[in-house]
C-alpha positions in Angstrom: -90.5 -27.8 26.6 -91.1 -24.2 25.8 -88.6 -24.0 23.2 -89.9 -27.2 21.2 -93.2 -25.7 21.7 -92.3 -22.4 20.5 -90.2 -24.6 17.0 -92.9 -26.5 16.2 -95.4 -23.5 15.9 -93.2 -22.1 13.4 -92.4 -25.2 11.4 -96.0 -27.0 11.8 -97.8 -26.7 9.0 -100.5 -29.3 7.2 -102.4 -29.5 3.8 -106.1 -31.4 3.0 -108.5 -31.5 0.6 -111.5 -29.0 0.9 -114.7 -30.5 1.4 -117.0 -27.8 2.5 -117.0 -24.0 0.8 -116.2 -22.8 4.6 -113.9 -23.6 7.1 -115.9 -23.1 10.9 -114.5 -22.8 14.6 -117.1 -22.8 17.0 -116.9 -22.7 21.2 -118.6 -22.2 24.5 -117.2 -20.7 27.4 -118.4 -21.7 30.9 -116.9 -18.3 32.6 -116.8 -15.2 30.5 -115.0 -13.2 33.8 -114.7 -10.0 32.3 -113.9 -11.1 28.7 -115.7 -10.3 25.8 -113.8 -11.4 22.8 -112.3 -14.6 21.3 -109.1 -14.6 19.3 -107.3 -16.5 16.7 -103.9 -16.0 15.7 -102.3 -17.6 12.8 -98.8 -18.8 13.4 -97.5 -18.9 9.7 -99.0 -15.5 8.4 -99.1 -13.7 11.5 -102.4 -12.7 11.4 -105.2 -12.4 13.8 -108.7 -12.3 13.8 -111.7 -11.8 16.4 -115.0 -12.2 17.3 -117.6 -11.0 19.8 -118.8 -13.6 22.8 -122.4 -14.2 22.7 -123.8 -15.0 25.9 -121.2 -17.8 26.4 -121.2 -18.9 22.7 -118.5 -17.6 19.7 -118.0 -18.9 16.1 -115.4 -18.0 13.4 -116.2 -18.8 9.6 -114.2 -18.5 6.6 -114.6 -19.2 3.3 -112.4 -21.9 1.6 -109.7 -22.1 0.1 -108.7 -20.7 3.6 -104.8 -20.5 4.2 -105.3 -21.4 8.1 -106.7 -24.8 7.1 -105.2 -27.5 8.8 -102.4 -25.0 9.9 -101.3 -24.6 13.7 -103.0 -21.6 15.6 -103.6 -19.9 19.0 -106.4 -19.0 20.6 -107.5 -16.3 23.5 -109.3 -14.4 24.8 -109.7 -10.4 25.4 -111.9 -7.7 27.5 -111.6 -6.1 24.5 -110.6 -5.7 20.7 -107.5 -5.0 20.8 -105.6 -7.4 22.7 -102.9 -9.0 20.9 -101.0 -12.5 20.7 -98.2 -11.5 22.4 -99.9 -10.2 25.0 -101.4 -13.4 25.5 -97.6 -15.0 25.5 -97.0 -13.8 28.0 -95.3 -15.9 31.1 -96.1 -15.4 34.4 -94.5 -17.3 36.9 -97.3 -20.2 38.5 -100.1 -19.2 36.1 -101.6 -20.9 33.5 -101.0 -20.0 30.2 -103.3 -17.8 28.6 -103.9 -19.4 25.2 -104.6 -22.5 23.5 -102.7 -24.3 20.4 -104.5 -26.2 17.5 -104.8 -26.9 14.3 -107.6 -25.6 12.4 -109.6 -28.3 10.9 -113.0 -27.9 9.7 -115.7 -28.0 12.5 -113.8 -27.7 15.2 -115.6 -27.0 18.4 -113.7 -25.9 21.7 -115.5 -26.2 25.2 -113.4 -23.7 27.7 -114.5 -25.0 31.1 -111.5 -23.8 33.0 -108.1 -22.3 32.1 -108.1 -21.6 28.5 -104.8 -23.8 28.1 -107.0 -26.8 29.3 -109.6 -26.4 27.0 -111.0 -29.4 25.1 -111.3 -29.8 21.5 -113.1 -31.8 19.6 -111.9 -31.8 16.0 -110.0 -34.5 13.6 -106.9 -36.7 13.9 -104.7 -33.8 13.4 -105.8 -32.0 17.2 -105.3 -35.9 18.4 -101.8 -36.1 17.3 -100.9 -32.6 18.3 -102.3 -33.4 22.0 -100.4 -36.6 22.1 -97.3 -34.8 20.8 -97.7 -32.2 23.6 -97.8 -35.1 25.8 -94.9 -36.7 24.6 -92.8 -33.6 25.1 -94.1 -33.8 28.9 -93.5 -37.8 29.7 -90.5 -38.0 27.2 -91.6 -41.0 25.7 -90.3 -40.0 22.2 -90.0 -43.8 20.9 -93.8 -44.5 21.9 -95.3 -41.1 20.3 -93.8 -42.1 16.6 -94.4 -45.9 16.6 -98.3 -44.9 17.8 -98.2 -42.3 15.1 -96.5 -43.5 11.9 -98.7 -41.6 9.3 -98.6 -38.3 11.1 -97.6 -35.1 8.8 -96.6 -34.1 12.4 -94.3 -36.8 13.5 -91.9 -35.1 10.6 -92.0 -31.9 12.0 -91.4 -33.1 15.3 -88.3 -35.1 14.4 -86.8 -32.2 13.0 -87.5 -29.9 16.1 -85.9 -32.7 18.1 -82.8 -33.2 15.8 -82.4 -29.5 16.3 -82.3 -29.7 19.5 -79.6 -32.4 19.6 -76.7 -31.6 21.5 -78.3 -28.1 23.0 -76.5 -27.6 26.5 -80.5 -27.4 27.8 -81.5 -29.9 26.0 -80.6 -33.2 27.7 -83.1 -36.0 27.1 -82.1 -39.4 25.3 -83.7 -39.4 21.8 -82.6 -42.5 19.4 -83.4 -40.7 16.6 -82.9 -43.4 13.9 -85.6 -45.8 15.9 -87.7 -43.1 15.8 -87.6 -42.4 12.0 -87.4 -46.7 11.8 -90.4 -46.1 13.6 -92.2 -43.9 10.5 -94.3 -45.4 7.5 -92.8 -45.8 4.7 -94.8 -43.0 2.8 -93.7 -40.8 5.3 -90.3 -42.1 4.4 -90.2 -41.9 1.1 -91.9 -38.2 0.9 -90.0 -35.3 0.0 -89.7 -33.8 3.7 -89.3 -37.7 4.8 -86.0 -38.4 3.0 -84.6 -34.5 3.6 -85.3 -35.9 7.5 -83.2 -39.4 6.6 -80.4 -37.2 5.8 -80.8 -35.1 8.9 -80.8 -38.3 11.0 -78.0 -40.5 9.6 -76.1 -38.3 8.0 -76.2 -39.0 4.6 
């Protein structure tokens, strides 16, 4: 699971028409413990940014065109500036982890009750089919995750990760691949990335 996790972050990415002049990320954090800053982490340019935690309250703004728009990214937190993503990365063995994945659409509010990997978000359809896919790559129910999500820019991305997988020694799980591209729209199918995919799946 770690390993499609860790494709997809590189290979997700996700275009949309601006409709605002600023692209906002706003949270609340029901226990602060001892941190004090709130981190974002772009996955395609590598780049992170901070801010401060107010009381229990932070917000990110940036002005549009913003390259992290609809773009997959992480989020943590710090007792200070300086921590870094892969810091956060970190593994350790029976702990949660210490960072959430999302994509950043505009208005997207996060409420971290718990564990910062549990946290809910409350943003468009592209955080919905990025939770489902998570889901999917817990239950394994590859066939049901496409043919709920036809139209999803991330159903592509996902069926690449997967074909990549194919035939790994620890990768094992039963994929039909072809149902699951039957399973796409056909604008999906007909797209540029959709019919470099056909090829990938059939073979020609």
């Amino acid at each position: 699971m770690k390993r499609i996790l860790l494709m997809i972050g590189f290979l997700a990415a996700f275009n949309a028409f601006a409709q605002t002049d600023s692209l906002e990320l706003t949270g609340h954090i029901e226990f602060t413990a001892n941190n004090k800053y709130v981190f974002i982490y772009d996955l395609n340019s590598k780049k992170q940014y901070f801010q401060p935690i107010n009381g229990k309250d932070f917000a990110f703004a940036f002005k549009k065109p913003c390259e992290m728009e609809n773009k997959q990214i992480a989020i943590f937190l710090g007792p200070d500036s300086t921590k870094t993503y892969e810091e956060a990365k970190k593994i350790y063995a029976f702990l949660p982890k210490s960072y959430r994945m999302l994509i950043f659409e505009n208005n997207t509010t996060i409420n971290i009750a718990d564990e910062i990997d549990s946290a809910q978000v409350r943003a468009g359809h592209l955080n919905i089919d990025l939770d489902d896919m998570n889901a999917t790559i817990r239950n394994k129910k590859y066939l049901e995750f496409f043919s709920a999500h036809p139209d999803a820019t991330i159903a592509i991305t996902f069926l690449k990760v997967l074909l990549k997988l194919r035939g790994h020694r620890m990768f094992n799980e039963r994929v039909d691949y072809e149902k699951c591209f039957s399973a796409l729209s056909n604008t999906l199918q007909q797209s540029s990335e959709g019919k470099e995919l056909k090829i990938l799946v059939y073979g020609k």
